[in-house]
C-alpha positions, 0 to 999 in steps of 0.5 A: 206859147209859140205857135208852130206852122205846121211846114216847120214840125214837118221839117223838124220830123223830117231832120229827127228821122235822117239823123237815126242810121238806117241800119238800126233795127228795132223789135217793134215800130210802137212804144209799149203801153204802160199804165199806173199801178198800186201806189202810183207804180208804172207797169207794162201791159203784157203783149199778146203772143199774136202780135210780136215775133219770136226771138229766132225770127228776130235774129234771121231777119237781123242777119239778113240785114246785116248780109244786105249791109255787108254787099253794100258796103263791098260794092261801096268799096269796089266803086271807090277802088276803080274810081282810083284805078281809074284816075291812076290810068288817066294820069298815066294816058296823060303821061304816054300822051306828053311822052309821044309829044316828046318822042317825035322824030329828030327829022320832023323836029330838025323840019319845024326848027329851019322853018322857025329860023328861015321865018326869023331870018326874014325878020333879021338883018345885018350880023344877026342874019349871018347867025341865023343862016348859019345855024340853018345851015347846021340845021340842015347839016344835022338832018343829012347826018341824021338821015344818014345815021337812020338809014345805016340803022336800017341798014344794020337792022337789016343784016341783023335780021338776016344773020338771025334768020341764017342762023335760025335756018342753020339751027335747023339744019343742024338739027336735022343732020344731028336727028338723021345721023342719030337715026343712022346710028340707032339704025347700024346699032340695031343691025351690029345687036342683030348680028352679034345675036345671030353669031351668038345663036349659031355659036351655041347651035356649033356647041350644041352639035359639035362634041369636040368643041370643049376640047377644042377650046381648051386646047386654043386655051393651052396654046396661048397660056403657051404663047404668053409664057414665049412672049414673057420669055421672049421680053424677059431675054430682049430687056437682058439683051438691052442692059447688056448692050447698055453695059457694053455701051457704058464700058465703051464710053468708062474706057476712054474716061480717066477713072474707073469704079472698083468692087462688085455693082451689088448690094453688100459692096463697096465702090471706091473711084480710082484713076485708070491711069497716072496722068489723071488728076489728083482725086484729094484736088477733086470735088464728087458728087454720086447720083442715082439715075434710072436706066433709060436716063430720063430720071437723075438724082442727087444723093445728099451727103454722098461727096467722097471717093467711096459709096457702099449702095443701099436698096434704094440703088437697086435696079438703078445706075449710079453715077459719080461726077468729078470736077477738077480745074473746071472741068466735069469727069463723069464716072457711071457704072456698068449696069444697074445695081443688083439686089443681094441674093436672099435678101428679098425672102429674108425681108419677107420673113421679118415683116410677118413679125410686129418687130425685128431686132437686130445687133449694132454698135454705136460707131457715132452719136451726133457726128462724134466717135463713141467711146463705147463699142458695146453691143446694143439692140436695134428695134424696128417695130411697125410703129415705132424705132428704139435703140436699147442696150438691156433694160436701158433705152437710149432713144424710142421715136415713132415715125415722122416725117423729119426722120431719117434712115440711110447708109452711111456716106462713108469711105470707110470698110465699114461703110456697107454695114452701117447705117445713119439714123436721125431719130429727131434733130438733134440727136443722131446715130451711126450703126454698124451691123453685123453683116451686109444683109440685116443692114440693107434689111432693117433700112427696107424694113424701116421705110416700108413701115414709115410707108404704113403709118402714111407717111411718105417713106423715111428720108433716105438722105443724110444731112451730116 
């Protein structure tokens, strides 16, 4: 057998016990005794309660160790951790130190750079001194520039601050004058709510001790409701006075015009062009144009389809003047009416009544369809409803449209007798009528009518021009 120094087995022991972890935990520092039983058999010897530890004690003092590993093990990792933030800011210190090396001023730079090139000239000698003199003096000329530059920096840096601080201070200024006239303000609110206080209280003392003063106010009350009826009496006779004198003026300019407007300026009429003499013009060599214009003559438009020598008005002319142009040989003769056109008596309250109704229904004729004469003058029925217009005869309907923006309902731009009792209706395109009514009034009523409920289903109002 190997004989084993006694230094060798110390170190052996002393390997065996640094490979076991410390952290493990054992129930007992000694092996348990066992001895031979029956038929060879090994058995335990039972320990004595006395000496082992329970197995609550086991579990608290393994938890408190567990605890003391888990600090270690976190103070571990907070060490290694500032060790790397350590490292990182030396890194960093070293890159601030470099970059201040870098960051040194241009003049000090531009200093060692001609000591470098005046310490190389003296080595040089022929056409490379040249270079080296002439670079010093480029040298020297870029310091004087960049002292220059440095001190129109300060110079700026200067006024900058000093605009700043101006209008720091005028910042202030202005907010105290904004603060004191707020104050002033607050202050003469306070006094005006002071005074409207005080009249208010002396007012009701007045009531409270003056009996009269409720008679007195309804009578102030009466003199100026009386008042306000003068003054609308007073402006209804001033505008009837300025459209007499604009009816005065227009005749006085119709007298020197070569043509002249026959029939009542109405509702219900019918204006025919006629020549006041007979050296005016030819009207059949002629073109026309009629136009509506408001009174003040600020507004001007054109009426579509209205060329010919007669033109019966419809409700859109009321309270507005019509106007005729006529050109012959280049030259422009215009024609305008006295006055403003005027509604027919009884119409507005006859409209009235039929709006009350879901319909109105009135007798035409078809004297057209689609621009060509009807053969048959049979009486058909003219529906206007709120939503819908249907041209009918009996049970038969010829035509039912609903309101849309491409309808159109009009007079007629006629120059026939007819003309102002007759309307143009284009139901859709391509299927248009001519209606004629049996008076003035159920024509001008069903185109009044007509637009007004094309205005309800939010459309703007049915066209009032007439495209053939």
């Amino acid at each position: 057998m190997t004989k084993i120094s006694p230094e060798i087995e110390e170190d052996v022991q002393a390997e065996s016990l640094l490979s076991v972890s410390a952290d493990v935990s054992f129930s007992s520092n000694c092996f348990p005794k066992y001895k031979l039983g029956p038929e060879n058999q090994i058995v335990e010897e039972s320990k004595e309660d006395s000496k082992g530890l329970s197995l609550k004690e086991v579990v608290e003092k393994e938890t408190v160790q567990l605890s003391e590993q888990h600090k270690r093990l976190s103070v571990r990792d907070l060490a290694s951790k500032f060790d790397k933030n350590l490292t990182a800011a030396a890194k960093l210190a070293d890159e601030a130190k470099l970059r201040d090396v870098a960051s040194l001023e241009g003049h000090v730079l531009l200093k060692k750079l001609r000591d470098a090139l005046e310490a190389l000239r003296g080595r040089m000698a022929g056409r490379t001194k040249e270079d080296v003199e002439k670079a010093i003096s480029l040298v020297e000329a870029l310091a004087v520039k960049l002292t220059q530059n440095e001190g129109e920096l300060i110079q700026e840096k200067f006024e900058v601050k000093k605009l700043a601080n101006f209008l720091k201070q005028a910042s202030e200024d202005a907010k105290k004058l904004v603060n004191q006239e707020k104050s002033f303000a607050c202050a003469e609110i306070e006094s005006a709510r002071a005074v409207v206080q005080r009249f208010g209280e002396a007012l009701e003392e007045e009531e409270k001790n003056s009996p009269k003063s409720k008679t007195q106010v309804m009578d102030m009350e009466h003199e100026l409701l009386a008042l306000r009826t003068q003054i609308r009496e007073k402006s209804v006779l001033s505008l009837k006075i300025q459209k007499e004198l604009a009816m005065n003026k227009r005749a006085e300019e119709n007298k020197s015009c070569l043509y002249v407007f026959d029939g009542s300026e109405a509702l219900g009429s019918h204006l025919r062009i006629r020549p006041r003499s007979d050296t005016a013009p030819s009207l059949s060599k002629c073109s026309i144009q009629w136009y509506r214009v408001s009174l003040d003559g600020s507004q001007k438009e054109i009426i579509s389809g209205a060329s010919k020598l007669a033109y019966a008005p419809e409700p859109l002319d009321v309270g507005r003047v019509l106007q005729a142009d006529i050109l012959s040989n280049g030259q422009k003769i215009t024609v305008t009416s006295a006055g403003p056109i005027e509604s027919a008596a009884g119409l507005g309250s006859y409209v009235e009544t039929l709006l009350r109704k879901s319909s109105s229904e009135f007798n035409v004729v078809i004297s057209q369809m689609n621009g060509q004469d009807y053969s048959s003058h049979s009486n058909h029925c003219f529906n206007v409803g709120k939503l819908r217009i249907k041209l009918c005869r009996g049970w038969i309907t010829k035509s039912r449209e609903i309101y849309h923006t491409s309808m159109q309902l009009c007079g007629v731009r006629g120059d026939g007798n007819a003309a102002a009792k007759s309307l143009f209706w284009q139901a859709r395109k391509g299927l248009s009528y001519v209606l004629t009514f049996e008076s003035e009034k159920e024509r001008n009523a069903a185109i009044m009518i007509a637009r007004k409920h094309a205005l309800d289903c939010n459309h703007l109002s049915i066209s009032a021009n007439q495209t053939n």
